[in-house]
Backbone as a chain_set.jsonl record, in Angstrom:
{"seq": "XXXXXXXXXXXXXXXXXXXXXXXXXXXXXXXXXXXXXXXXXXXXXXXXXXXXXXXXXXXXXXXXXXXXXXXXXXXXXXXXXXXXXXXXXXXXXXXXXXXXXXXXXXXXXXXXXXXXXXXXXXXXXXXXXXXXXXXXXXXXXXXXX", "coords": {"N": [[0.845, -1.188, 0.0], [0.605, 2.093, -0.864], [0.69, 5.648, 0.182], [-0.994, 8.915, -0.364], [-0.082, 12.176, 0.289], [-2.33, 14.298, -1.512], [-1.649, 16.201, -4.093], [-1.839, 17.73, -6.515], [-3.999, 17.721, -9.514], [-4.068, 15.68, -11.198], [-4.128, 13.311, -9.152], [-6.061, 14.293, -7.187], [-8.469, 14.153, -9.332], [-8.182, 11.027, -9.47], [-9.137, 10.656, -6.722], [-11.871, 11.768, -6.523], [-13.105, 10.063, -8.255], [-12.929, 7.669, -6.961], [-14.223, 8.462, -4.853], [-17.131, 8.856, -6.411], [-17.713, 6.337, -7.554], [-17.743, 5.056, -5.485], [-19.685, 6.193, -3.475], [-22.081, 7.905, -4.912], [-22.531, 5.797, -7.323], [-22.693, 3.528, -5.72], [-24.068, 3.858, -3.513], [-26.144, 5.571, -3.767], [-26.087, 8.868, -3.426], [-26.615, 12.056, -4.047], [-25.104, 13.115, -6.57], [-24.447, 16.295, -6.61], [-24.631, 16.788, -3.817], [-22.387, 15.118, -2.761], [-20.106, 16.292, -4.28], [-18.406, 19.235, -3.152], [-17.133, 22.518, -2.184], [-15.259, 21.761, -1.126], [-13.697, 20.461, -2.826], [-12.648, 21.988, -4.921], [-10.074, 21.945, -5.24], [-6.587, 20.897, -5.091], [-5.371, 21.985, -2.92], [-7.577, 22.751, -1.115], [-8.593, 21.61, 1.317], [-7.748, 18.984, 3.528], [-6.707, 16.066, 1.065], [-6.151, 12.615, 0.799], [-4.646, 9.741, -1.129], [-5.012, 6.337, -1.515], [-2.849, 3.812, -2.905], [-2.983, 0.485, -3.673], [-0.896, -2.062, -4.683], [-0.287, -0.649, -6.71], [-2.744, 0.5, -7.878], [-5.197, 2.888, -7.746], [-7.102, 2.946, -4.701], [-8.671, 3.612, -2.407], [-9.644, 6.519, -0.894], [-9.769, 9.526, 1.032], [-10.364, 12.887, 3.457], [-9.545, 15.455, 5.301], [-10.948, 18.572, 7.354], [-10.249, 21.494, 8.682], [-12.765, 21.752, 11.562], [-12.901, 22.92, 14.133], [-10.882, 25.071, 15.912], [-9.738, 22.972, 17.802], [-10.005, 20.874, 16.444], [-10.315, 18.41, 14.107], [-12.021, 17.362, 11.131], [-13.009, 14.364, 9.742], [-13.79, 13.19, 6.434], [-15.269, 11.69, 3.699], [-14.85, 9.311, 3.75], [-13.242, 6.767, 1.718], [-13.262, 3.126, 0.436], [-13.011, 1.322, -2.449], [-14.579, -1.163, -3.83], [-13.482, -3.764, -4.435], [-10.797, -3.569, -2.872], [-11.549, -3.811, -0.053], [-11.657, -4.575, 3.223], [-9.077, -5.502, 3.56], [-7.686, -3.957, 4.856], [-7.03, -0.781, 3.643], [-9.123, 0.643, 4.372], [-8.155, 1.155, 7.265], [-6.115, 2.103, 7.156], [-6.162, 4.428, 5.475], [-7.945, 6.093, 7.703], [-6.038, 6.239, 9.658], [-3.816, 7.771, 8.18], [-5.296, 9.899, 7.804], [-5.55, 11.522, 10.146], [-3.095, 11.601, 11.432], [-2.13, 13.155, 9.565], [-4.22, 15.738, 10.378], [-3.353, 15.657, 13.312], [-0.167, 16.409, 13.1], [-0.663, 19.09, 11.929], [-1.63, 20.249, 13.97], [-4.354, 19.844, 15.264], [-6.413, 18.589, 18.396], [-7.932, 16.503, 18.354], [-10.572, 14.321, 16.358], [-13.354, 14.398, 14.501], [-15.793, 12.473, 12.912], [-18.655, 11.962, 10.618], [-20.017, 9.123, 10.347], [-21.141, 6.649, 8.344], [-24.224, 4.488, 10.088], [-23.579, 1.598, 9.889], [-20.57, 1.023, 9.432], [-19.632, 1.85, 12.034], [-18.356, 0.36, 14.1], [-15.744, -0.542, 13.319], [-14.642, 1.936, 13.289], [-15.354, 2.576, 15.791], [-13.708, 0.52, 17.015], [-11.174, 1.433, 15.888], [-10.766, 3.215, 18.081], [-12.261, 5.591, 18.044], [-15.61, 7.206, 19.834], [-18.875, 7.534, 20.089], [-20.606, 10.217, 20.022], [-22.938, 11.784, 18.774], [-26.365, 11.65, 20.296], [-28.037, 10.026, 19.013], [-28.673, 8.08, 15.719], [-28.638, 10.22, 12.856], [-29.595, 11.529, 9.886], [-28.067, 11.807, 6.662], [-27.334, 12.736, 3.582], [-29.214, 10.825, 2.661], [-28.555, 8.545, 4.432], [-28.12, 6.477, 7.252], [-26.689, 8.043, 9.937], [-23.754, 8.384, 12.573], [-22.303, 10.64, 14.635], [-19.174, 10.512, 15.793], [-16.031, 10.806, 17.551], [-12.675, 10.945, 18.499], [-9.756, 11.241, 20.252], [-6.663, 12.938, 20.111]], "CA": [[0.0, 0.0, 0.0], [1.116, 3.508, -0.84], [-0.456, 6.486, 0.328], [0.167, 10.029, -0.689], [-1.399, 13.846, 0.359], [-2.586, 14.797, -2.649], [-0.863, 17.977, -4.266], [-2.063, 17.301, -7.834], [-5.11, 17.877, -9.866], [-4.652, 14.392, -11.382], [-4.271, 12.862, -7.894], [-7.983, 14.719, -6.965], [-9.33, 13.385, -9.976], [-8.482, 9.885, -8.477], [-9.958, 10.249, -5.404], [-13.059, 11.808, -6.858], [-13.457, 8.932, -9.134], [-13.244, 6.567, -6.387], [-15.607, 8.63, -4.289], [-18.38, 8.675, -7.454], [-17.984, 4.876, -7.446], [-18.387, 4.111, -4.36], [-21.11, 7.004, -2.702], [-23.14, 7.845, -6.339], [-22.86, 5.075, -8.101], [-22.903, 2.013, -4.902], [-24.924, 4.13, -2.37], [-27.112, 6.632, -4.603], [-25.594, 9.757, -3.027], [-26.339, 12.39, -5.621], [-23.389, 13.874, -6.909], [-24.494, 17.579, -6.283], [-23.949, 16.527, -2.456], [-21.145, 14.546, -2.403], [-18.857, 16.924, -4.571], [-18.609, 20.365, -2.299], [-16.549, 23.467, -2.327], [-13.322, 21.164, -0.481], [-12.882, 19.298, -3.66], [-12.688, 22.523, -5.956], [-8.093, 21.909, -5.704], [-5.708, 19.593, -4.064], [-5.065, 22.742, -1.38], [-8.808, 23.401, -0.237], [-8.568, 20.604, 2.272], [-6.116, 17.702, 3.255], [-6.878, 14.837, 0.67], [-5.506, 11.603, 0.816], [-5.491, 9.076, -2.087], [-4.139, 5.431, -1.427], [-3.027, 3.123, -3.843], [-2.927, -0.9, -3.485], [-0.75, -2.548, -5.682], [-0.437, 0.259, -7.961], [-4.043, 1.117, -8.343], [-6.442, 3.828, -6.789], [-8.108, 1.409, -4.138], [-9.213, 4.09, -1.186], [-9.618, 8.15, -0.475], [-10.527, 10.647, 2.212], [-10.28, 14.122, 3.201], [-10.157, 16.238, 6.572], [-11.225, 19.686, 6.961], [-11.01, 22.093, 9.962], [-13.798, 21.952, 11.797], [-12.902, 24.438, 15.117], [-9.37, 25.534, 16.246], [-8.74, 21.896, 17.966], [-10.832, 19.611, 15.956], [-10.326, 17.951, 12.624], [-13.278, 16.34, 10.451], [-12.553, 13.428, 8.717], [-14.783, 12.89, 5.701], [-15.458, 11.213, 2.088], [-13.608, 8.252, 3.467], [-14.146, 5.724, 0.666], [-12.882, 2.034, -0.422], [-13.244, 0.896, -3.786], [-15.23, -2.521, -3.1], [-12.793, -5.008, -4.441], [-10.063, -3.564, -1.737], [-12.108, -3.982, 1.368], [-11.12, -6.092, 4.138], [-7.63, -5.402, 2.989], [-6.814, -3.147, 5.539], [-7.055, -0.297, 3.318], [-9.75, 2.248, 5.518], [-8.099, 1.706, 8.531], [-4.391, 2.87, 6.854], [-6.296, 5.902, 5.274], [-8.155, 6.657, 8.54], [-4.387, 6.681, 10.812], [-3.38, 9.199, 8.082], [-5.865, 11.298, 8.271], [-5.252, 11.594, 11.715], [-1.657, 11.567, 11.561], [-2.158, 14.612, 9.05], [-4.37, 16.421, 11.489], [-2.264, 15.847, 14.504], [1.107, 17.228, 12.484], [-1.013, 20.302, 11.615], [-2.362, 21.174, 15.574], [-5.269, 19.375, 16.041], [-6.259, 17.782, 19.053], [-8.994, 15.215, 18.249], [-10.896, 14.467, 15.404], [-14.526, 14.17, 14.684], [-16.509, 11.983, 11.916], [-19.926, 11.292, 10.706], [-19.811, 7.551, 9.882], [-22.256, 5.477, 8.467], [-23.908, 3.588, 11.19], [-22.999, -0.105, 9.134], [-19.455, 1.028, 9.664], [-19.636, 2.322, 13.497], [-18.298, -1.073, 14.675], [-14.99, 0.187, 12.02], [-14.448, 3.283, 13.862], [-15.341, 2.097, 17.379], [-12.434, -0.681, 17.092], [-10.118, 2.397, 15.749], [-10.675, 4.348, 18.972], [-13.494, 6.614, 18.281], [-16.511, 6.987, 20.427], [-20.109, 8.043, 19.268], [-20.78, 11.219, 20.489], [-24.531, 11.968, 18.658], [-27.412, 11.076, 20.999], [-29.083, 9.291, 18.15], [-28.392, 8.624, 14.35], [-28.946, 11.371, 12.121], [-29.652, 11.265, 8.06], [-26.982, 12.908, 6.144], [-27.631, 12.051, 1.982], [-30.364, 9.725, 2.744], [-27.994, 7.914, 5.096], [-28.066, 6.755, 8.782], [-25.111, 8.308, 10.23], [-23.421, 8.608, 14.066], [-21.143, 11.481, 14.845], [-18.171, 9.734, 16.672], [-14.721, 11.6, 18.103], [-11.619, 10.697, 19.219], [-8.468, 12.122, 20.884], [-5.184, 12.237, 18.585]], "C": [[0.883, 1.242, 0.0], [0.002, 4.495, -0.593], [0.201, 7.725, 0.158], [-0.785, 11.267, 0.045], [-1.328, 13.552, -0.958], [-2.455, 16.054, -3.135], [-1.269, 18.165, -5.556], [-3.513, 17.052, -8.722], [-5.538, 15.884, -10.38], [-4.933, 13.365, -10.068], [-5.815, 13.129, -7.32], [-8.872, 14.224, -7.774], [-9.459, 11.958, -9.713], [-8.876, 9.708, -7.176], [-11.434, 10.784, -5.786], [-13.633, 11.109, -7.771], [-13.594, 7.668, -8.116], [-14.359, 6.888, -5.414], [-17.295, 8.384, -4.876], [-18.269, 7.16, -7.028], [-18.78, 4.365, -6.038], [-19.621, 5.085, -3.555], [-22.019, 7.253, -3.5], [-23.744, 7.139, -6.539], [-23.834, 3.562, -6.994], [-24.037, 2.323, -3.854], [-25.819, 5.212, -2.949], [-27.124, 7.658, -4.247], [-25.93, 10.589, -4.435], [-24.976, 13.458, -5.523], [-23.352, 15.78, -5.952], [-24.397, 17.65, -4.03], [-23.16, 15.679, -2.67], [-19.672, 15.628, -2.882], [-19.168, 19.048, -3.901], [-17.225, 21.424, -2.457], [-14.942, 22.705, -1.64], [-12.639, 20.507, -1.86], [-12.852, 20.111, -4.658], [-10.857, 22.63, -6.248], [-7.762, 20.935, -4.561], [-5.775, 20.343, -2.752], [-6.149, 23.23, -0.403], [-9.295, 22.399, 0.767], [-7.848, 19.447, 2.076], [-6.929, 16.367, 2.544], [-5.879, 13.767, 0.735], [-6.539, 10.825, -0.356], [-3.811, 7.518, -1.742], [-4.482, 3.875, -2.408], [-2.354, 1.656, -3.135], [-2.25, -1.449, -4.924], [-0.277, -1.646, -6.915], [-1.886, 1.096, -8.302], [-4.71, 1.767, -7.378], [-6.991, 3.251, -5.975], [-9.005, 2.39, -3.056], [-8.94, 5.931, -1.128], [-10.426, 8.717, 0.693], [-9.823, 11.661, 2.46], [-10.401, 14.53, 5.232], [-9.878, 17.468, 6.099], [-11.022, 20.498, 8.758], [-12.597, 22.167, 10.459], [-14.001, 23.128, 12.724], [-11.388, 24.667, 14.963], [-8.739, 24.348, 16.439], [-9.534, 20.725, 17.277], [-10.662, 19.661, 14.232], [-11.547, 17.369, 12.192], [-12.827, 15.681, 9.431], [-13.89, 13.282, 7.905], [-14.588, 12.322, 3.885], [-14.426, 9.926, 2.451], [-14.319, 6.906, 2.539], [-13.439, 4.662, -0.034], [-13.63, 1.656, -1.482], [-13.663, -0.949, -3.327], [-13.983, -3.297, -3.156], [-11.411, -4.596, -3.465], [-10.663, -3.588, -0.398], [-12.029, -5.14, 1.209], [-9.624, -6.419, 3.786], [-6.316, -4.437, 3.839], [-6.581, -1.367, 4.802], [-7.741, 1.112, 4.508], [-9.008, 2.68, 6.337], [-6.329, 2.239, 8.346], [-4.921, 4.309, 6.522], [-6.592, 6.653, 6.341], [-6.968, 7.14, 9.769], [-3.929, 7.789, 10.252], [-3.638, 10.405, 7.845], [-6.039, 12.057, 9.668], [-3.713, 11.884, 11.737], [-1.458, 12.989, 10.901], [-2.686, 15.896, 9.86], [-3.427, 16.716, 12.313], [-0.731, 16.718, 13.834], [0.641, 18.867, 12.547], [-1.79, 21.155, 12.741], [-3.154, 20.828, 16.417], [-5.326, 18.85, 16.956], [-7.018, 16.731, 19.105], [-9.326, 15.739, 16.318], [-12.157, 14.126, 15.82], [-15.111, 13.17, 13.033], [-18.108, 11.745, 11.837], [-20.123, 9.839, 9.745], [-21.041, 7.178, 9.769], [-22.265, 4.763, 9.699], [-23.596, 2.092, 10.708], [-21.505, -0.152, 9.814], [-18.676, 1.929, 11.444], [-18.595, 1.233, 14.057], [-16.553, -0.834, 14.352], [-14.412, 0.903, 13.044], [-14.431, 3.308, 15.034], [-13.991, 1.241, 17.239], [-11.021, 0.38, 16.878], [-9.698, 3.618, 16.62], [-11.578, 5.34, 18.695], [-14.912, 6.711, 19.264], [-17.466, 7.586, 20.121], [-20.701, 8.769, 20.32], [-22.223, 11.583, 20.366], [-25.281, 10.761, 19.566], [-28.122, 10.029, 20.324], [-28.769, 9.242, 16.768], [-29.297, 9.602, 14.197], [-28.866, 10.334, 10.546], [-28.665, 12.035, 7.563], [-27.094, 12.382, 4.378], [-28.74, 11.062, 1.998], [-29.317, 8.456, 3.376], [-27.61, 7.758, 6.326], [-26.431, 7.1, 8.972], [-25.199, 8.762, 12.152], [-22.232, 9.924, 13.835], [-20.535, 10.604, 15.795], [-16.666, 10.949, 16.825], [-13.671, 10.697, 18.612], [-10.458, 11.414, 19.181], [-7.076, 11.92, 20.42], [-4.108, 12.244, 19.967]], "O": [[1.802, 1.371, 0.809], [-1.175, 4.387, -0.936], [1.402, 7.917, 0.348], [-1.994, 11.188, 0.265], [-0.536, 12.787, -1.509], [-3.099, 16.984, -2.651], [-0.849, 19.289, -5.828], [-4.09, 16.0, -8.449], [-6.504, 15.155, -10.157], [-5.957, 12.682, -10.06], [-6.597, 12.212, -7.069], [-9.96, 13.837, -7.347], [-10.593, 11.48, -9.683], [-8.918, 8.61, -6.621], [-12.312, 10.102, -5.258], [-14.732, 11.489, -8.173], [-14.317, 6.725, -8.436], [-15.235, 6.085, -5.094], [-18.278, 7.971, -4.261], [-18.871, 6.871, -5.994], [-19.772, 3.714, -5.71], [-20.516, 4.428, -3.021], [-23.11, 6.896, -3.054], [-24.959, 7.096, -6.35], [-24.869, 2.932, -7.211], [-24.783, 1.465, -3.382], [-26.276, 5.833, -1.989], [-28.234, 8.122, -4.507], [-25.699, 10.165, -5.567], [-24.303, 14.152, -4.76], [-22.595, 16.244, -5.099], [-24.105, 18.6, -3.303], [-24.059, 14.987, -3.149], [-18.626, 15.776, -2.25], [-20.032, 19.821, -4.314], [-16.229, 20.88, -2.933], [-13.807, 23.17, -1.75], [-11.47, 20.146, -1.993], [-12.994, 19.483, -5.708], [-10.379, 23.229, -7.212], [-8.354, 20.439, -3.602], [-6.089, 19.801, -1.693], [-5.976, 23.834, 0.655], [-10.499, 22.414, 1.021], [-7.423, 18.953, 1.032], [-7.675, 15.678, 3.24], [-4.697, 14.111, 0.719], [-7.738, 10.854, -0.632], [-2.58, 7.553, -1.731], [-5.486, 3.19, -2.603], [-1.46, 1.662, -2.289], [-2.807, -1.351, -6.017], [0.061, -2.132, -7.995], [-1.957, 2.165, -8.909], [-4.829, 1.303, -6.244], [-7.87, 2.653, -6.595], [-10.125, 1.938, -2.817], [-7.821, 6.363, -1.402], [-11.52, 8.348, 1.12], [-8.709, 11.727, 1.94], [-11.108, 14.011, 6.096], [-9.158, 17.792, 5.154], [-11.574, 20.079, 9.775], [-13.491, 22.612, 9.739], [-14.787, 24.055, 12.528], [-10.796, 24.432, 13.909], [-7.677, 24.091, 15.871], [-9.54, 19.621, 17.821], [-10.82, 20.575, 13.422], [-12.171, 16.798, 13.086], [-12.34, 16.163, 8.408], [-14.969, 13.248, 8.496], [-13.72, 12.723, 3.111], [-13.482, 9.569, 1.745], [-15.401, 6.325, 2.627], [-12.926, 4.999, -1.102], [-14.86, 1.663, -1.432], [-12.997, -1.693, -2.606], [-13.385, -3.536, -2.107], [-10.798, -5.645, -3.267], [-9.85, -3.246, 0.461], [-12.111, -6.063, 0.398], [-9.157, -7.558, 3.774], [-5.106, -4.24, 3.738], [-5.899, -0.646, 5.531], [-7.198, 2.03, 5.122], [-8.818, 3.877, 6.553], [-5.571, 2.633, 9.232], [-4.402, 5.294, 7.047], [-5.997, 7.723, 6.465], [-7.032, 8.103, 10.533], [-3.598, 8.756, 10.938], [-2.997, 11.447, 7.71], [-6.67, 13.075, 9.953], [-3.492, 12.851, 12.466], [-0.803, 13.872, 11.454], [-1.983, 16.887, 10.055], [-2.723, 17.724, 12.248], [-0.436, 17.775, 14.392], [1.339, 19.741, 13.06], [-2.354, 22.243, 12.623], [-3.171, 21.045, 17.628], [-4.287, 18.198, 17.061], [-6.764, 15.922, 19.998], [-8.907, 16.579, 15.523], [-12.411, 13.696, 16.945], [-14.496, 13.511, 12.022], [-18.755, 11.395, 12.824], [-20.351, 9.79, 8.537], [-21.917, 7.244, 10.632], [-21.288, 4.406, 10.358], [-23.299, 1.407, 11.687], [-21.176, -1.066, 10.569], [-17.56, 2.374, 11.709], [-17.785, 1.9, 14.7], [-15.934, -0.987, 15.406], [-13.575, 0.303, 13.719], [-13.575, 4.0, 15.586], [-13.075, 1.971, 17.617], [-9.995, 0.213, 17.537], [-8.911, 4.537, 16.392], [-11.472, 6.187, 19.582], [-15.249, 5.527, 19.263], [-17.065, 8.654, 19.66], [-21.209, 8.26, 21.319], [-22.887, 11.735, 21.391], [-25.039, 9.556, 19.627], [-28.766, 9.194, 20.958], [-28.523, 10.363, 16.322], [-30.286, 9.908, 14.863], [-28.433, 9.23, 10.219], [-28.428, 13.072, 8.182], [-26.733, 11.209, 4.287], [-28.979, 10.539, 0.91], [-29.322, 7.399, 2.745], [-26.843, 8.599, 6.797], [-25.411, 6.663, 8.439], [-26.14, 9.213, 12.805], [-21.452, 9.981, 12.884], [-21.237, 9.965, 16.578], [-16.539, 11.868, 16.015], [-14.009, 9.652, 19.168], [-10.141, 12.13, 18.231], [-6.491, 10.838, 20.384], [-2.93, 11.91, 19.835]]}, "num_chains": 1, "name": "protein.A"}
């Protein structure tokens, strides 16, 4: 597995090709929410794009959220790399990127399918109750970098 920031327009176009696949196309997300003002350059928030083998397999993104909090978001495996270990390498370096840059925690809104994911990686589910976010149950969860 290689994983890179992403500094590079073609680099953004592979992670927004693996996001379409997998939130559009696999989960019926419509595009006009999924693609948002972070994904208009490589520098308008920290992307990550990690390749398996050579190929595009996984992406995600954090964004400031306050002064000490990061938001991890658009994290997204390409089906045939899950269960490969892939998420939980992108999710350390989006964390690892945070933490370098100040933060002191991070925050996510995770599908609840993949709570279980995120709980095992040290996060804890902070919302009282799922929420909908795209027509999708979701938990806010946190944890402390």
């Amino acid at each position: 597995m290689e994983i890179s920031i992403v500094d590079s327009y073609p680099q953004l176009y592979q992670c927004l090709a693996i996001r379409n696949k997998v939130f559009v196309e696999e989960q019926g997300v419509p595009v006009e929410l999924e693609i948002d003002e972070y994904d208009a350059s490589p520098e308008s928030c920290g992307h990550v794009l990690l390749k398996y083998a050579g190929a595009p397999a996984g992406t995600g993104r954090w964004i400031s959220y306050t002064e000490q909090t990061a938001k991890i978001q658009r994290l997204a495996v390409l089906a045939e790399f899950r269960g490969k270990g892939v998420g939980k390498k992108l999710l350390q370096e989006l964390e690892n990127q945070a933490r370098i840059a100040g933060y002191q925690q991070c925050i996510l809104d995770g599908q609840c399918h993949a709570e279980s994911f995120y709980s095992q990686l040290g996060y804890i589910t902070i919302s009282e109750q799922p929420f909908m976010d795209a027509g999708i149950i979701h938990v806010r969860m946190q944890k402390m970098l």
